[in-house]
C-alpha positions, 0 to 999 in steps of 0.5 A: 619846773614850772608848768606851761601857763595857756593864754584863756580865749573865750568861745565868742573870739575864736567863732570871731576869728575864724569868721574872718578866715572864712569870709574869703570864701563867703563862708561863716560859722554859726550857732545853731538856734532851735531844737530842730535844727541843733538836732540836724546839724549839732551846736555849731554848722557852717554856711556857704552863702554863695550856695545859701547851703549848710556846708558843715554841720557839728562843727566844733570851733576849737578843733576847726580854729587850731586847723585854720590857724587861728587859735595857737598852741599856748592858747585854749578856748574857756567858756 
């Protein structure tokens, strides 16, 4: 039998697409800029900008975009 082919989605549309999600709830994920702060809070975090806080640090966006729904099972996240 003929193994299972996975459609590629790139790193860049998953952080978009989960974006959208987290919008309702003034939230988005960010890359992490400078060596300080990626230090702190890992590659990706989220921020909540009603609160202007970092809600969720060393976020990872395959795992966050396959708990949100937005990333499906036939699909898989390349470089």
């Amino acid at each position: 039998m003929a193994k299972a082919m996975k459609a590629p989605v790139s790193v860049r549309a998953v952080v978009q697409r989960i974006n959208r999600k987290l919008a309702h709830n003034d939230e988005k994920l960010r890359v992490t800029r400078g060596r300080q702060m990626q230090m702190e809070c890992g590659d990706y975090h989220i921020i909540n900008f009603s609160m202007n806080a970092v809600v969720n640090k060393d976020v990872d966006p395959e795992a966050l975009g396959r708990e949100l729904g937005v990333l499906k099972d036939w699909e898989t996240v390349t470089e």
